[in-house]
The first five atom37 places (N, CA, C, CB, O) and aatype in JSON, in Angstrom:
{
  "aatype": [20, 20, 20, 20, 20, 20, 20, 20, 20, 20, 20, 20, 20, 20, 20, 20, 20, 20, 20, 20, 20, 20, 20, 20, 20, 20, 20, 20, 20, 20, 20, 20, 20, 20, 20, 20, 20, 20, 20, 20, 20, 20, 20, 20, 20, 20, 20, 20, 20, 20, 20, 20, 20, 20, 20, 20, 20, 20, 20, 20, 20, 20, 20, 20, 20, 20, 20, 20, 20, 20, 20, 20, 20, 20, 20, 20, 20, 20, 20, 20, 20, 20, 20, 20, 20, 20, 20, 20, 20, 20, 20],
  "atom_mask": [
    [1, 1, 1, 1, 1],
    [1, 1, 1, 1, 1],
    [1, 1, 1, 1, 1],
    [1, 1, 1, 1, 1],
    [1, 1, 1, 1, 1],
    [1, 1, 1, 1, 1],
    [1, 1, 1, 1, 1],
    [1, 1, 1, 1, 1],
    [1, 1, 1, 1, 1],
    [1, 1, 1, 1, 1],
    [1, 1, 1, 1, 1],
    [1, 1, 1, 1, 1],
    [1, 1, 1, 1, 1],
    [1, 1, 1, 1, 1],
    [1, 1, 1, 1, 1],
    [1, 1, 1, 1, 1],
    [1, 1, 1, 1, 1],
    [1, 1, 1, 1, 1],
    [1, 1, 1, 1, 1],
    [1, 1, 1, 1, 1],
    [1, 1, 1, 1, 1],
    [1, 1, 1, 1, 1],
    [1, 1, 1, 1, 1],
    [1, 1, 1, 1, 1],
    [1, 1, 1, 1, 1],
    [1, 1, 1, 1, 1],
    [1, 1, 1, 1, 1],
    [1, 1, 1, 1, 1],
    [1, 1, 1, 1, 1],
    [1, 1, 1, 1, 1],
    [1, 1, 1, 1, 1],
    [1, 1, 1, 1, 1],
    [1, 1, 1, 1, 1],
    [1, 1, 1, 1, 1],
    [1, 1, 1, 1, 1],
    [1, 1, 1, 1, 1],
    [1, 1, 1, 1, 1],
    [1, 1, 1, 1, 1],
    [1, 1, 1, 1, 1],
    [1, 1, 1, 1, 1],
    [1, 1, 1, 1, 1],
    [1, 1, 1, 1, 1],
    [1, 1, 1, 1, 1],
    [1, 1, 1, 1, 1],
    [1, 1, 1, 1, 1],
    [1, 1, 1, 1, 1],
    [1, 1, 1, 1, 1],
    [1, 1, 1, 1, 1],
    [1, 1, 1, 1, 1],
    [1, 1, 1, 1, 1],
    [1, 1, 1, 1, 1],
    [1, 1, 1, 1, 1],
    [1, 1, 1, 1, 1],
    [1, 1, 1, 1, 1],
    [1, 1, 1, 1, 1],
    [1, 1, 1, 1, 1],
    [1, 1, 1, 1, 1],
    [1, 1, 1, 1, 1],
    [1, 1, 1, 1, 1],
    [1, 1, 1, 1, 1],
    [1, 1, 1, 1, 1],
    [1, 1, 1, 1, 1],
    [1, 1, 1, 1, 1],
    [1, 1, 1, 1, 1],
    [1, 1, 1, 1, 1],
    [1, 1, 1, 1, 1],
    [1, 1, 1, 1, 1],
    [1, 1, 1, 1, 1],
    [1, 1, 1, 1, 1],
    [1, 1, 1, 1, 1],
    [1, 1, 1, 1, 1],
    [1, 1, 1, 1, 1],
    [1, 1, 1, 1, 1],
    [1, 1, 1, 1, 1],
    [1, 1, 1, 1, 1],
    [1, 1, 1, 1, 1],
    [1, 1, 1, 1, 1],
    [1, 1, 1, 1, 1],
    [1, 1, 1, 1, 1],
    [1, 1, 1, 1, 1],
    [1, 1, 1, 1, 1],
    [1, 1, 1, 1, 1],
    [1, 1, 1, 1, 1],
    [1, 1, 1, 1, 1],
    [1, 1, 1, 1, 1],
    [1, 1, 1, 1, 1],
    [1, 1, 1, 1, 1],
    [1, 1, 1, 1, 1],
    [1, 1, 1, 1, 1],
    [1, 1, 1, 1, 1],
    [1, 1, 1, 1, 1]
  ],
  "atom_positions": [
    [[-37.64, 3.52, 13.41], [-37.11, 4.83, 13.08], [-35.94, 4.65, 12.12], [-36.68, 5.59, 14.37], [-35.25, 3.65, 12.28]],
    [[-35.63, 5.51, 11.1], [-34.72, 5.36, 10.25], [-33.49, 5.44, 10.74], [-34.87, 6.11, 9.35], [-32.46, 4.87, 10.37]],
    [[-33.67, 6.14, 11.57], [-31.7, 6.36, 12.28], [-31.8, 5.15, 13.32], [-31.16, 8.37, 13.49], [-31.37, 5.64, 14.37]],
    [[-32.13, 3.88, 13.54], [-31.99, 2.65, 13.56], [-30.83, 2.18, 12.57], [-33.26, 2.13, 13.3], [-29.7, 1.74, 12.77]],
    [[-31.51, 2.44, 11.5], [-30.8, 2.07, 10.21], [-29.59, 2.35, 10.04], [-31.29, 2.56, 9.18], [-28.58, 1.65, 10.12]],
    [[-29.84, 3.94, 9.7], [-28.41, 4.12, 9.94], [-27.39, 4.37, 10.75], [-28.21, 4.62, 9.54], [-26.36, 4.95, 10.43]],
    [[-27.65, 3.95, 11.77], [-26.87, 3.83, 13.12], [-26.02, 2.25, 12.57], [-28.16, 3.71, 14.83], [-24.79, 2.36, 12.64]],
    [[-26.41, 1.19, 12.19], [-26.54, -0.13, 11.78], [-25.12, -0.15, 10.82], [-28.1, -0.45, 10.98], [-24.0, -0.64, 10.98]],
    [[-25.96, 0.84, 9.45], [-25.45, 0.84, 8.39], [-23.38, 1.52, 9.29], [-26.7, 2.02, 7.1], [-22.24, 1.17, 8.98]],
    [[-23.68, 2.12, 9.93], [-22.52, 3.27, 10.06], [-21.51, 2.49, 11.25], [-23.25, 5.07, 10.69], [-20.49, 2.94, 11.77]],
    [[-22.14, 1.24, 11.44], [-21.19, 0.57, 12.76], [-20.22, -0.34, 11.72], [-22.28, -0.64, 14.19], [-19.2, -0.88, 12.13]],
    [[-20.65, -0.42, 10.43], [-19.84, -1.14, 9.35], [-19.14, -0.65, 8.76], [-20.3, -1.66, 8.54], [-18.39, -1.32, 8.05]],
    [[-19.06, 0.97, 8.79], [-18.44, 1.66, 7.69], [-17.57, 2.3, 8.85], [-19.43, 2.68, 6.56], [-16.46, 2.14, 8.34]],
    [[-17.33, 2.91, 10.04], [-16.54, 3.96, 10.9], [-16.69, 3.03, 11.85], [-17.06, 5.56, 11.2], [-17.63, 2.72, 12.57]],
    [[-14.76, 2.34, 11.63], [-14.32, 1.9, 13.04], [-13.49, 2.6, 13.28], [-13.89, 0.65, 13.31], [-12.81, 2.91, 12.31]],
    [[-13.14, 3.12, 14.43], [-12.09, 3.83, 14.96], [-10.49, 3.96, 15.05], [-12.35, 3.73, 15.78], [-9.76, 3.04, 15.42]],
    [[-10.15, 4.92, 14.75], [-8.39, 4.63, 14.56], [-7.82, 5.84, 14.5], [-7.85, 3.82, 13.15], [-8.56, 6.75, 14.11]],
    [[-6.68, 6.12, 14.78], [-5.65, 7.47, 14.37], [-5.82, 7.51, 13.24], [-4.1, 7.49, 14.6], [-5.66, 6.55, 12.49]],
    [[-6.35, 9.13, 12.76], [-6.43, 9.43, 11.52], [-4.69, 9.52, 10.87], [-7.38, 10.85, 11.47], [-3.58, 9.51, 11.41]],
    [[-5.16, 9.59, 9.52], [-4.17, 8.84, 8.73], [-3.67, 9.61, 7.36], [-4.83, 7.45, 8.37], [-2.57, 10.02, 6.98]],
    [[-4.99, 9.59, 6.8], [-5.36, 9.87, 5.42], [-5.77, 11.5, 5.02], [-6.58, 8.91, 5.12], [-5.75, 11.92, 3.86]],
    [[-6.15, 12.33, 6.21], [-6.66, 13.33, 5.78], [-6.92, 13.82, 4.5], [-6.2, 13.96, 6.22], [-8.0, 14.24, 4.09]],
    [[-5.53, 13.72, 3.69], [-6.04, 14.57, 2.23], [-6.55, 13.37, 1.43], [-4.63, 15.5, 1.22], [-7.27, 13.74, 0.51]],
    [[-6.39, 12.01, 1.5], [-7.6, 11.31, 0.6], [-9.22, 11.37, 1.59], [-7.03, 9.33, 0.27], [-9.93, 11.74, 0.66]],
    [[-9.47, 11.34, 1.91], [-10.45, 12.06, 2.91], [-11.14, 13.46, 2.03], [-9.44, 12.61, 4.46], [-12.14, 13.57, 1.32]],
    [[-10.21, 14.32, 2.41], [-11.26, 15.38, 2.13], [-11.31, 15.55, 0.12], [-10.62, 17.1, 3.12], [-12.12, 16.17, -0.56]],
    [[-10.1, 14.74, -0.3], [-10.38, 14.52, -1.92], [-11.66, 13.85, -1.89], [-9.2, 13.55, -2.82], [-12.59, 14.57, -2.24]],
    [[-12.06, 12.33, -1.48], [-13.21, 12.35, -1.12], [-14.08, 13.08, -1.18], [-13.24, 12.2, -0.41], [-14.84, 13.21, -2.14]],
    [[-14.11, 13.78, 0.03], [-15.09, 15.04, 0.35], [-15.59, 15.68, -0.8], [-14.42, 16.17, 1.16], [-16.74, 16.05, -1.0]],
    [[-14.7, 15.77, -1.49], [-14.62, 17.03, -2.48], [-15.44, 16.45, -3.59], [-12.98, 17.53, -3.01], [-15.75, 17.34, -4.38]],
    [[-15.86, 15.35, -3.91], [-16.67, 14.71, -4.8], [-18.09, 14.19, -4.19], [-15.86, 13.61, -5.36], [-18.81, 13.4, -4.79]],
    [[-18.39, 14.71, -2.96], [-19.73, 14.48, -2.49], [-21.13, 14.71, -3.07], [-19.76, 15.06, -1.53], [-20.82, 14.75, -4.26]],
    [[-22.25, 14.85, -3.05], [-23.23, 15.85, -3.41], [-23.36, 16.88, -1.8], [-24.87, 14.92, -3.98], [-22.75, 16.71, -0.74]],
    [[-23.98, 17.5, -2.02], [-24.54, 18.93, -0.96], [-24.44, 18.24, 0.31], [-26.4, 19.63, -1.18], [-23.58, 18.45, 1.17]],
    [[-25.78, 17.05, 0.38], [-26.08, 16.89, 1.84], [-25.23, 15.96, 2.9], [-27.41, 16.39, 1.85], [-25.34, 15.79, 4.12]],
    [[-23.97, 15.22, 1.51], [-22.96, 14.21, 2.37], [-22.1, 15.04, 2.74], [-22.22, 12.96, 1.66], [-21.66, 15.28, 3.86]],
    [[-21.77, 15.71, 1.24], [-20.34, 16.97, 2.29], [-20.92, 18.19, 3.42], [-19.29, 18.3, 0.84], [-20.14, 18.55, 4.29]],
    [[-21.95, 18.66, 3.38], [-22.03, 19.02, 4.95], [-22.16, 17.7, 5.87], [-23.41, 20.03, 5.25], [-21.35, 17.83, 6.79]],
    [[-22.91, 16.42, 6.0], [-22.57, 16.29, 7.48], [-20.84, 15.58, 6.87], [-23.98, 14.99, 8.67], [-20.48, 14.61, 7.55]],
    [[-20.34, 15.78, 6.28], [-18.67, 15.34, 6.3], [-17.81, 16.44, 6.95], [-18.01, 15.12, 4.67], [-16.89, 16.24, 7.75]],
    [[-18.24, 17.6, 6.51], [-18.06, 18.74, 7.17], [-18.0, 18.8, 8.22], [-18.66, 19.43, 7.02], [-16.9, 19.03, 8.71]],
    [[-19.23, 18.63, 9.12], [-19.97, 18.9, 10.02], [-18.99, 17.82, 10.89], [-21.62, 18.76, 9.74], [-18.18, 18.05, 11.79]],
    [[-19.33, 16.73, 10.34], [-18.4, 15.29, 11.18], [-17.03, 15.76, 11.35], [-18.25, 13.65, 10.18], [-16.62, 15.92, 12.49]],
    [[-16.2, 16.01, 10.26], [-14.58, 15.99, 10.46], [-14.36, 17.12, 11.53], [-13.63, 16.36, 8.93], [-13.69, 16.93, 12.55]],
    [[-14.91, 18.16, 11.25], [-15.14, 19.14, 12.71], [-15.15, 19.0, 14.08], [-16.17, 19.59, 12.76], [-14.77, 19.81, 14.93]],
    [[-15.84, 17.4, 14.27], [-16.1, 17.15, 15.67], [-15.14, 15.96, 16.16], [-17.65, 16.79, 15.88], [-14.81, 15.56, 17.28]],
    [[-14.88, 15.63, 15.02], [-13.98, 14.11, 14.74], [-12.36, 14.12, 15.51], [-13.68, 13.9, 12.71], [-11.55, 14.89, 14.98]],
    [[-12.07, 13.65, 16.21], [-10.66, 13.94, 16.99], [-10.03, 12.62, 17.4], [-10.88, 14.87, 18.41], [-10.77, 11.88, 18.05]],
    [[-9.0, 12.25, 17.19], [-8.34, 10.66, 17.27], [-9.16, 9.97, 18.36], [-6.57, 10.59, 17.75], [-9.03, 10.47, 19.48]],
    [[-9.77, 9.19, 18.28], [-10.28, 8.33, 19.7], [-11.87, 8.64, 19.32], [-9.64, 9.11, 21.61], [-12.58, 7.69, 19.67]],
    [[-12.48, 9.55, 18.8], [-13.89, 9.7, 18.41], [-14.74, 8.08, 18.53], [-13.88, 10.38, 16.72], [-14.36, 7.04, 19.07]],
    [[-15.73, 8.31, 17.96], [-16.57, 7.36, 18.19], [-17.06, 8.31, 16.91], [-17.37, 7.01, 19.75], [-17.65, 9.38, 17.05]],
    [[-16.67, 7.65, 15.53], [-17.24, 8.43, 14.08], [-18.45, 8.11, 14.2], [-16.7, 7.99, 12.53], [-19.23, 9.06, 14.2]],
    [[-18.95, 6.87, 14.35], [-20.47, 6.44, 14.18], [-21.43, 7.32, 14.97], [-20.69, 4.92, 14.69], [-22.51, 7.61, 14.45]],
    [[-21.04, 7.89, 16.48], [-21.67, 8.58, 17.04], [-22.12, 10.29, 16.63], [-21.06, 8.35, 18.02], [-23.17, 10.94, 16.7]],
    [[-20.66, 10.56, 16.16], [-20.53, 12.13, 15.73], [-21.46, 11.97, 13.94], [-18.3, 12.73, 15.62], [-22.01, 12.97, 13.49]],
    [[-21.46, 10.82, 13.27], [-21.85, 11.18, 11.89], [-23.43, 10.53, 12.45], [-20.8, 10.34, 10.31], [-24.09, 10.7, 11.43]],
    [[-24.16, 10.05, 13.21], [-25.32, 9.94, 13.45], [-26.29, 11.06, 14.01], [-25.26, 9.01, 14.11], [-27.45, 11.32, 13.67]],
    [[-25.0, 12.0, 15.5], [-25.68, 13.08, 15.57], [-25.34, 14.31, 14.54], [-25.55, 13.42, 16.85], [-26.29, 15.09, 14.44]],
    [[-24.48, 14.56, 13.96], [-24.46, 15.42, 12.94], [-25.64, 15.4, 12.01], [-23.33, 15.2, 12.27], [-26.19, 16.42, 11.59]],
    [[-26.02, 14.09, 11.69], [-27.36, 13.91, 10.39], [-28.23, 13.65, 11.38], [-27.34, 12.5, 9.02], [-29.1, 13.21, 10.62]],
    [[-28.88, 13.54, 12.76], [-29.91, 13.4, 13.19], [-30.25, 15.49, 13.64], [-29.74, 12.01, 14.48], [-31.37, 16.01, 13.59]],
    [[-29.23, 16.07, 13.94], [-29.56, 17.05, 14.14], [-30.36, 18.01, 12.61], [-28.34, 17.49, 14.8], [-31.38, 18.7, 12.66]],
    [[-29.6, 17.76, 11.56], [-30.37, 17.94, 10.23], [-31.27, 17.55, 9.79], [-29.98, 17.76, 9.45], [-31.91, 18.29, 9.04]],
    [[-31.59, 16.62, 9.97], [-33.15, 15.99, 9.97], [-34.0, 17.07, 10.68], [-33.32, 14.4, 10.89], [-34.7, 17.87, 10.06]],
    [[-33.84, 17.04, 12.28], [-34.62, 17.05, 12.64], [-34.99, 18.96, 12.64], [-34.47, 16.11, 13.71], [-36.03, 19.49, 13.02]],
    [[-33.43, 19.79, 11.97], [-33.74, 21.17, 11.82], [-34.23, 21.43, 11.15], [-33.13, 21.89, 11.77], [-34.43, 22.65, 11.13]],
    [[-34.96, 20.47, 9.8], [-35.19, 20.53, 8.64], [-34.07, 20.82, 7.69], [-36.09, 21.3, 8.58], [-34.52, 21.11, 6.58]],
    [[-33.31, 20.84, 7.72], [-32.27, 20.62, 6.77], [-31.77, 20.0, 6.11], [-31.69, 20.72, 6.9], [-30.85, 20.39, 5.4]],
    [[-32.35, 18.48, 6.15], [-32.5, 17.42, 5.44], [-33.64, 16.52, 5.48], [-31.58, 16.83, 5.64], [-34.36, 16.34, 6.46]],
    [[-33.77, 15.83, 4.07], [-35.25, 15.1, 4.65], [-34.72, 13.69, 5.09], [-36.66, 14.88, 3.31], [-33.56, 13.31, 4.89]],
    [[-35.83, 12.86, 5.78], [-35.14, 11.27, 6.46], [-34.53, 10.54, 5.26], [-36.47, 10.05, 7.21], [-33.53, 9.83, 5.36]],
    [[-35.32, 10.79, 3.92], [-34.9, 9.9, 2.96], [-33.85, 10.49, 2.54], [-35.77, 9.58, 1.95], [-33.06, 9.58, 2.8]],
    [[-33.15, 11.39, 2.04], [-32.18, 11.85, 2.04], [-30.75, 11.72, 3.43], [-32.78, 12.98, 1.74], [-29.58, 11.88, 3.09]],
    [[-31.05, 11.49, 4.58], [-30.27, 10.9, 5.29], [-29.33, 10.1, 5.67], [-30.54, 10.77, 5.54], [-28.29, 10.37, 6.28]],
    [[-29.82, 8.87, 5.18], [-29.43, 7.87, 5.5], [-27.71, 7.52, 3.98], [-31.09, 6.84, 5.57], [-26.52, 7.35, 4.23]],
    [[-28.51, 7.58, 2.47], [-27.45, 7.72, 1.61], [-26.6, 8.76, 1.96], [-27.86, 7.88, 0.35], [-25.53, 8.25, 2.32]],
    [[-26.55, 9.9, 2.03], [-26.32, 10.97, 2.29], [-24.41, 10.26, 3.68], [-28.19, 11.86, 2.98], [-23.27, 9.88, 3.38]],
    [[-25.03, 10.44, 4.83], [-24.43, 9.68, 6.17], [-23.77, 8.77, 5.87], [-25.29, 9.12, 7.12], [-22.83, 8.76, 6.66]],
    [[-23.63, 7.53, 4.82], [-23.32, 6.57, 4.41], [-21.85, 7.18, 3.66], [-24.5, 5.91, 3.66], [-20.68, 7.04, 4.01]],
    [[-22.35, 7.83, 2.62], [-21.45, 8.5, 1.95], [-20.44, 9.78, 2.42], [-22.16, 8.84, 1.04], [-19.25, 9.85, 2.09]],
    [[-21.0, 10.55, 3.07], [-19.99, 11.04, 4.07], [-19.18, 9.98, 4.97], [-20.72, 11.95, 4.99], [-18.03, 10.4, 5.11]],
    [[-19.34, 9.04, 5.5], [-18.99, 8.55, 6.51], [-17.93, 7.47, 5.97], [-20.16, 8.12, 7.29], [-17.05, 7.11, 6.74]],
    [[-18.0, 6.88, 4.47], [-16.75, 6.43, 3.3], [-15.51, 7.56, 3.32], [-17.47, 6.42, 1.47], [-14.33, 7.31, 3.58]],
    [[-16.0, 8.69, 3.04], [-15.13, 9.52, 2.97], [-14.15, 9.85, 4.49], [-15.92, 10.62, 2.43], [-12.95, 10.11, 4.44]],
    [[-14.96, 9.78, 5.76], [-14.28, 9.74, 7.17], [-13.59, 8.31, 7.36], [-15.42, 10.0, 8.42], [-12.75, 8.16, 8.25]],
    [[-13.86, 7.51, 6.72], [-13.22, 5.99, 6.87], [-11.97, 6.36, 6.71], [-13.64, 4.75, 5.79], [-11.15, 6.06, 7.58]],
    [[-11.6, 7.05, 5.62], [-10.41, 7.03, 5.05], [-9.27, 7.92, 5.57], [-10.64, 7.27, 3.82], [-8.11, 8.06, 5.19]],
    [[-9.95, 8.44, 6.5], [-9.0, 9.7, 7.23], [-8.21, 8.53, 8.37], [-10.22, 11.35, 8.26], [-7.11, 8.64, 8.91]],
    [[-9.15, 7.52, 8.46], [-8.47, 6.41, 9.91], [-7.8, 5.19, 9.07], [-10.01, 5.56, 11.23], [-7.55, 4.27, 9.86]],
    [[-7.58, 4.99, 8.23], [-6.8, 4.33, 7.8], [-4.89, 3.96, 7.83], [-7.29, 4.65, 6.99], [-4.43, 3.06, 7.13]]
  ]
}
């Protein structure tokens, strides 16, 4: 299954920490395409010091997938790239 993958990909990119960075974060954000800045959206929303990012940016993009709101191939880059942009809020 693809969200194997990016479950994988996202244990390398979102380790956990007191956010930090917020406004380089959502500057970030702000240079996304469509489907990274909603689940970045979607993620920073659920995202709260102590989170588990990898968990919240896997179900954020597994729930879009599976509403049709994104396709699998579109997912995974998509999650990756939102989830650069949440790195930086824990820095």
């Amino acid at each position: 299954m693809k969200f194997v993958g990016l479950a994988a990909a996202l244990v390398m990119l979102l380790p956990t920490a007191a956010f930090a960075d917020q406004a380089a974060a959502d500057a970030c954000a702000a240079k996304l395409p469509k489907d990274a800045s909603t689940i970045y959206t979607a993620s920073a929303a659920q995202a709260s010091p102590g989170a588990d990012l990898k968990a919240v940016v896997t179900k954020v993009t597994r729930g879009m997938v599976l509403s049709g709101k994104m396709s699998r191939d579109a997912a995974k880059p998509a999650a990756e790239a939102a989830g650069a942009c949440l790195v930086m809020a824990n820095k």
